[in-house]
C-alpha positions in Angstrom: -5.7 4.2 17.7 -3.5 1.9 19.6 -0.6 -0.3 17.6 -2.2 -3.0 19.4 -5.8 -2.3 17.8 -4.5 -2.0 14.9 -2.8 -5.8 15.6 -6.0 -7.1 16.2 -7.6 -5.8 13.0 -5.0 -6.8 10.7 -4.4 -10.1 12.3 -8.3 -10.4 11.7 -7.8 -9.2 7.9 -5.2 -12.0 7.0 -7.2 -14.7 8.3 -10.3 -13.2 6.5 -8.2 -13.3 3.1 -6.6 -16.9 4.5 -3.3 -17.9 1.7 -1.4 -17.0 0.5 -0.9 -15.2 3.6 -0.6 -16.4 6.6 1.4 -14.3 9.5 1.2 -10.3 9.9 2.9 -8.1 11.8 2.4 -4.4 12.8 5.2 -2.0 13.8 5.0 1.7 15.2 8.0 2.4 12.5 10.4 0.8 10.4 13.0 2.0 7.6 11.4 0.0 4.7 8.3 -2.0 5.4 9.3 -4.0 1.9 12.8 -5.4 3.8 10.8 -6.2 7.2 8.3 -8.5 4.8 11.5 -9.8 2.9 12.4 -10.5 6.3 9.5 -12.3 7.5 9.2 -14.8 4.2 6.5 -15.5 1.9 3.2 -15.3 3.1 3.3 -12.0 5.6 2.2 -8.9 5.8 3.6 -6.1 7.3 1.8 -2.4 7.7 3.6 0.4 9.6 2.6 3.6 11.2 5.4 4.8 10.1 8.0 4.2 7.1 11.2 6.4 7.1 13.1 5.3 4.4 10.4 4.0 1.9 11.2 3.2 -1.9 9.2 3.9 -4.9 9.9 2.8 -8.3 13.6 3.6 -10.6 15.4 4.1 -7.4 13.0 7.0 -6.1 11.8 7.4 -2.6 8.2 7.0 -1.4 7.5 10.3 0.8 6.1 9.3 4.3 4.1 11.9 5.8 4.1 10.6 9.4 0.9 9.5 10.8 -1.3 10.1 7.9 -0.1 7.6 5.0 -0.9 4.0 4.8 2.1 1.8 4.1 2.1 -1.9 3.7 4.1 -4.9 1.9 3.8 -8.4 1.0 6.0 -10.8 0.5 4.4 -13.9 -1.9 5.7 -16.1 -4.3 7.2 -15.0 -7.2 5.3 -14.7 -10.5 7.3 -14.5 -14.1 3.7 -13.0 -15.3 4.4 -9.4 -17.0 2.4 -6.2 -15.7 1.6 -7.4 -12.2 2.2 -3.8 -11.1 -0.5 -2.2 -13.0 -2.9 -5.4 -12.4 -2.2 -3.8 -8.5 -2.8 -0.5 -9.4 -5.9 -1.6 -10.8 -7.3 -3.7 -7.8 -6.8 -0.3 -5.7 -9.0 1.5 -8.3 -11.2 -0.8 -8.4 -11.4 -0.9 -4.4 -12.0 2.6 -4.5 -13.6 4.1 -7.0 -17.1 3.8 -5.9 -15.5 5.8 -2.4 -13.9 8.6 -4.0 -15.3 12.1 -5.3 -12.9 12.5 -8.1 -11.6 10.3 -11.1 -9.1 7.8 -10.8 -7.1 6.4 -13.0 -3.6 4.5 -13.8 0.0 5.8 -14.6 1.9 3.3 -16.1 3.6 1.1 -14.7 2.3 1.6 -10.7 0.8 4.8 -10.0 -2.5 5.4 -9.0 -4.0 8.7 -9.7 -6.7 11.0 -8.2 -7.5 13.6 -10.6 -4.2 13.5 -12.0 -2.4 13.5 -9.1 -0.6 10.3 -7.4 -2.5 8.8 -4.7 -0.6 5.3 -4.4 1.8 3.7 -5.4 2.9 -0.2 -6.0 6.1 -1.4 -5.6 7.4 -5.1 -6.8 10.8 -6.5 -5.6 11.2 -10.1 -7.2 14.5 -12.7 -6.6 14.7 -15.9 -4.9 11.4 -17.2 -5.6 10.0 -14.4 -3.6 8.2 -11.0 -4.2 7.7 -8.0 -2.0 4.8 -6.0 -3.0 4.9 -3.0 -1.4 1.9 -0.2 -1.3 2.0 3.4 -0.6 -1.6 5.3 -0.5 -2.1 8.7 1.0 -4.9 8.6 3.2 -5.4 11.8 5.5 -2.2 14.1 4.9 -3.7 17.6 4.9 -0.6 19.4 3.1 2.7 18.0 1.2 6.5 19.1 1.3 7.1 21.4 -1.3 8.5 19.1 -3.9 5.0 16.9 -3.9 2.6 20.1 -3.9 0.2 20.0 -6.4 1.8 16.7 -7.6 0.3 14.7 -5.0 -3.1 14.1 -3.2 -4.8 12.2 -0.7 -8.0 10.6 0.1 -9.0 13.3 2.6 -8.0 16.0 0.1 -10.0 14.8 -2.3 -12.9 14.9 0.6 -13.3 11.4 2.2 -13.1 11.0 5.5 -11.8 7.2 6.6 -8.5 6.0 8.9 -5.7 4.0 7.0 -6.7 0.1 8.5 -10.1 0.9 7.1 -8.2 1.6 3.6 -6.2 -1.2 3.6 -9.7 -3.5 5.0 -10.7 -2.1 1.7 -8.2 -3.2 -0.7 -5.8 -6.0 0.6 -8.3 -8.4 -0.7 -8.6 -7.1 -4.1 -4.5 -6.8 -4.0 -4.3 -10.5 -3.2 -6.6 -11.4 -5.7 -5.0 -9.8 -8.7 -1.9 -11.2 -7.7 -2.8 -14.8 -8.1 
């Protein structure tokens, strides 16, 4: 699928979900989609075919498979509420339990799990009255580096066929939600 469908769908999403956001923008690939939103200001989205230098939580790096991953961040206002990250990993579950053939479940603080196995991930980045959320979730990767066998799954592993901008058609609203 063309980067510019996929402009046209997700421009079509954040109107559909209307504030807090307000602007998106899709890129072919970036280093970090969490410093292009930063870039952007509060109320955008950004989703990327591709992330090459992605972060995950304590400093650890989010593992971008190429074409097959769905990675997306937020930047909204900043909240002083405790646990937002697992009130995000939540919303995914919720969004997709009733799609998946296995059992999902949290890892505290931001991990989703498919059958023990991380599926997604959330990330939060608060200062300046902003926050980046950013969102990893495997979608259709078929086999991991080394380090992340058995440690990692996703969606199509687990036996469900359906592209990335469907996934994130499925959960951006519940993410927004549990945000606030």
């Amino acid at each position: 699928m063309s980067l510019q469908c996929w402009g046209d769908r997700v421009e079509a999403l954040v109107e559909a979900v209307g504030p807090p956001l307000e602007r998106s923008r899709v890129i072919a690939s970036c280093a970090s989609t969490q410093d292009y939103a930063r870039a952007m200001g509060e109320g955008s989205l950004v989703v990327a075919q591709q992330q090459t230098s992605g972060r995950g939580q304590r400093g650890n790096r989010w593992a971008d498979t190429g074409d097959d991953g769905l990675a997306f961040s937020m930047c909204l206002a900043a909240t002083t509420e405790p646990g937002r990250s697992a009130l995000l990993a939540a919303a995914i579950v919720d969004a997709l339990e009733d799609l998946v053939p296995g059992r999902l479940s949290l890892k505290h603080p931001n991990d989703v799990l498919l059958d023990g196995r991380k599926l997604a991930g959330v990330l939060i980045e608060q200062g300046r009255g902003i926050a980046v959320i950013g969102i990893g979730i495997n979608v259709s990767q078929a086999s991991w580096p080394t380090e992340l066998e058995g440690a990692a799954i996703s969606l199509a592993q687990a036996g469900l066929d359906i592209g990335r901008l469907s996934v994130l058609e499925r959960v951006l609203c519940p993410l927004v939600a549990a945000w606030g």
